[in-house]
SEDOPA-98989 format. One record per atom (N, C-alpha, C): residue number from 0; residue in one letter; atom name; x, y, z. Coordinates in steps of 0.1 Angstrom, whole numbers. Each point is the difference from the previous one (the first is absolute). Layout:
SITE   n res atom     u     v     w
SITE NUM   A   CA     X     Y     Z
...
# end
This chain:
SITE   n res atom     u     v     w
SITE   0   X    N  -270  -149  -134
SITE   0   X   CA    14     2     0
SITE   0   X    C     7    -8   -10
SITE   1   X    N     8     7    -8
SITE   1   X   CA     9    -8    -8
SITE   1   X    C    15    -4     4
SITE   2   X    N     8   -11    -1
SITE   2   X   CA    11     0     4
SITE   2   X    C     9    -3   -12
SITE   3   X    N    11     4     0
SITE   3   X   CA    10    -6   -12
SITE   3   X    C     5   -11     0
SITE   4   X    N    -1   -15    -1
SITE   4   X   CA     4    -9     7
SITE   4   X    C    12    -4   -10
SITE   5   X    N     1     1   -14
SITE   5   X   CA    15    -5    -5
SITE   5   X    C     1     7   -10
SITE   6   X    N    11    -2    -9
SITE   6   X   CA    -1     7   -14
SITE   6   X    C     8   -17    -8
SITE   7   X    N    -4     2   -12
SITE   7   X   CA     0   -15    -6
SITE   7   X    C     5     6   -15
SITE   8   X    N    13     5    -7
SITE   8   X   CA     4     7    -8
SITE   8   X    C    -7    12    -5
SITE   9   X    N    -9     1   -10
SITE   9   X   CA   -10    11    -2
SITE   9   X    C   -13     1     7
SITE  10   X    N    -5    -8    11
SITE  10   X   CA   -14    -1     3
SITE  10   X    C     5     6    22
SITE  11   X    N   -11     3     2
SITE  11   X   CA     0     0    11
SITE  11   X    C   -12    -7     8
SITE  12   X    N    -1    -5     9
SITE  12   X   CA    -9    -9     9
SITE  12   X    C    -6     6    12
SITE  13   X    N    -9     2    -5
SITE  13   X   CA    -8    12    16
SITE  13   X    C   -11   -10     3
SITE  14   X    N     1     2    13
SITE  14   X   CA   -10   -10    11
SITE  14   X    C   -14    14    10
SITE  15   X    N   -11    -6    -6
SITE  15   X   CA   -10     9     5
SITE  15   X    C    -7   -11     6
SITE  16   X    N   -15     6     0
SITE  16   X   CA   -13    -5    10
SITE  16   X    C     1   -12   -11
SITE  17   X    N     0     3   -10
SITE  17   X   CA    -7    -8   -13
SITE  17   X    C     8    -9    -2
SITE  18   X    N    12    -4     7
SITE  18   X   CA    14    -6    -6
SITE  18   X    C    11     2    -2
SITE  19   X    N    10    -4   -11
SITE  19   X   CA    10     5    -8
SITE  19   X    C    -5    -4   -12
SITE  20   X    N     5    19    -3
SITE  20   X   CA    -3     4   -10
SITE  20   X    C    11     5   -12
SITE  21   X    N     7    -2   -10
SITE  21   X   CA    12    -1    -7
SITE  21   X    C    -1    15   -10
SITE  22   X    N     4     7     1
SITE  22   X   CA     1    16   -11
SITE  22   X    C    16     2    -5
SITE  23   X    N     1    10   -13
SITE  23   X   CA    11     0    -4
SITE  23   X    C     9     9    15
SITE  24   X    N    12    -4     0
SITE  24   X   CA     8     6     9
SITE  24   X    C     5    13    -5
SITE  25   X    N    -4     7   -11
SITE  25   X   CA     2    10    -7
SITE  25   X    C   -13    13     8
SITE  26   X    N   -11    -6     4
SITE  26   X   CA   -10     8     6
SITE  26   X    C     2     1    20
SITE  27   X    N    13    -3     2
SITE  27   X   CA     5     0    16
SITE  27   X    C     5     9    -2
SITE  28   X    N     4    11     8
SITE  28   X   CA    10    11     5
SITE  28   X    C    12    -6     1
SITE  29   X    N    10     8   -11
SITE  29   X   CA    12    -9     5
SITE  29   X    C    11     0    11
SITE  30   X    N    -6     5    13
SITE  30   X   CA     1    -5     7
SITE  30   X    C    -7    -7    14
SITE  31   X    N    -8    -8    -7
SITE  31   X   CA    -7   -13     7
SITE  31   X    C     9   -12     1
SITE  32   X    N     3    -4    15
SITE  32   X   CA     2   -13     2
SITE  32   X    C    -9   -10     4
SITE  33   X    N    -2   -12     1
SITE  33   X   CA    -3   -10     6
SITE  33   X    C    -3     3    11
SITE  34   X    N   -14    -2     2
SITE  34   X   CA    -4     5    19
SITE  34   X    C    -8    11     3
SITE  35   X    N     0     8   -14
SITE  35   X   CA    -3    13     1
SITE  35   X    C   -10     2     5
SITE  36   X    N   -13     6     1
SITE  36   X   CA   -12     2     2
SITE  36   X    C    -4     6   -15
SITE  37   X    N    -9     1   -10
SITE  37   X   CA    -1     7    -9
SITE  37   X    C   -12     6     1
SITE  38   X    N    -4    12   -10
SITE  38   X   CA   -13     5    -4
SITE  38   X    C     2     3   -11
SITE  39   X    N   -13     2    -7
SITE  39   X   CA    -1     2   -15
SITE  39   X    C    -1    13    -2
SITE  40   X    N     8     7    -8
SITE  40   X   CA    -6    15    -4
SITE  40   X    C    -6     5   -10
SITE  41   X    N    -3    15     1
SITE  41   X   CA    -8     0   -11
SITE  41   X    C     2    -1   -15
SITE  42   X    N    16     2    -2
SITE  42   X   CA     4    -8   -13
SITE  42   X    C     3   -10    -6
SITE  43   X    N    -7    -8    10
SITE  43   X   CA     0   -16    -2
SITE  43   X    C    15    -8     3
SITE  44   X    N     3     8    11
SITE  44   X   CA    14    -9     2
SITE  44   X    C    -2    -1    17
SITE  45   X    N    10   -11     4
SITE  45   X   CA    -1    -1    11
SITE  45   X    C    10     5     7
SITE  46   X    N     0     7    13
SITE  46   X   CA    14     2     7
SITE  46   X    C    -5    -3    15
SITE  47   X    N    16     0     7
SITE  47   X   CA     1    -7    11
SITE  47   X    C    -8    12    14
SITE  48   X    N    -3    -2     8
SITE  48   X   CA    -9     6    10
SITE  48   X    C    12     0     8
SITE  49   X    N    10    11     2
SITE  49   X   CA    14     0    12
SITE  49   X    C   -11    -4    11
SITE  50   X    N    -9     9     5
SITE  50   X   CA    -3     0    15
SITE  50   X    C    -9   -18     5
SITE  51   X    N    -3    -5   -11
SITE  51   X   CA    -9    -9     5
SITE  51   X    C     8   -15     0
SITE  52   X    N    11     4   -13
SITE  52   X   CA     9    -9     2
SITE  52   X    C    11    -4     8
SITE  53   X    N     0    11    11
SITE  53   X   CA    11     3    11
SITE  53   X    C   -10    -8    11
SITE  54   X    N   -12     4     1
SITE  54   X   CA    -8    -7     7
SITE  54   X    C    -2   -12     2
SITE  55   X    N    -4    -5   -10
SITE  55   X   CA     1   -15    -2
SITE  55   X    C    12    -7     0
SITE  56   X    N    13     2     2
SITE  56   X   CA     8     1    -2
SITE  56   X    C     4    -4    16
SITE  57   X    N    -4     7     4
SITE  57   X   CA     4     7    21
SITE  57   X    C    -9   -12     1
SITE  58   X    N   -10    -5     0
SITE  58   X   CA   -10    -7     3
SITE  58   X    C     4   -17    -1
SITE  59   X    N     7     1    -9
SITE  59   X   CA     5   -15    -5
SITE  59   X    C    13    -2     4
SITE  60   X    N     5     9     5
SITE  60   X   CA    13     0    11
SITE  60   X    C    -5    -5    11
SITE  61   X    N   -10     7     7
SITE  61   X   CA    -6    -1     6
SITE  61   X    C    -6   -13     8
SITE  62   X    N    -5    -7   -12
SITE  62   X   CA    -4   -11     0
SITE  62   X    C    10   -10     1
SITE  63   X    N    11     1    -8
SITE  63   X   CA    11    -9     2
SITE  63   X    C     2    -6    12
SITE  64   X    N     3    17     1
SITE  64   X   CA    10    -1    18
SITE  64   X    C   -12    -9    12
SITE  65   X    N   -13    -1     2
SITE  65   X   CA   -10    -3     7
SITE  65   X    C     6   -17    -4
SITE  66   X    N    -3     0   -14
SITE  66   X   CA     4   -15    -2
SITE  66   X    C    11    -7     6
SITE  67   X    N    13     7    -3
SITE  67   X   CA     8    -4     7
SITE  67   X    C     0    -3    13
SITE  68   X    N    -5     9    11
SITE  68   X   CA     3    -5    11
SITE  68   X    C    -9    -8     6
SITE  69   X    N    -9    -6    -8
SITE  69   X   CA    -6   -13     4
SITE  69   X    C     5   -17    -1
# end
């Protein structure tokens, strides 16, 4: 799983198994934000995964709220 974790003027900063990892921000869908989920396609660009990033998304709400009431 890839995530979008910032954008840094022209570069973008994606966090996988392997790390973070830094690509031109020109190879994102332009509409990827921060948080996204990403995958790679087959023309070498990346775009954002709606369904998995709503998911993850629910999950870490999710997790908040747990936190909180402790």
């Amino acid at each position: 799983m890839l995530i979008l974790d910032r954008f840094e003027e022209d570069r973008a900063f994606l966090e996988g198994e392997q790390g973070i990892f830094i690509v031109d921000r020109a190879l994102l869908s332009p509409d990827a934000v921060e948080g996204d989920v990403l995958v790679f396609t087959a023309d070498g660009r990346y775009a954002a995964d709606k369904p998995a990033t709503l998911h993850r998304r629910a999950q870490l709400r999710a997790r908040l709220t747990r936190l909180q009431k402790k």
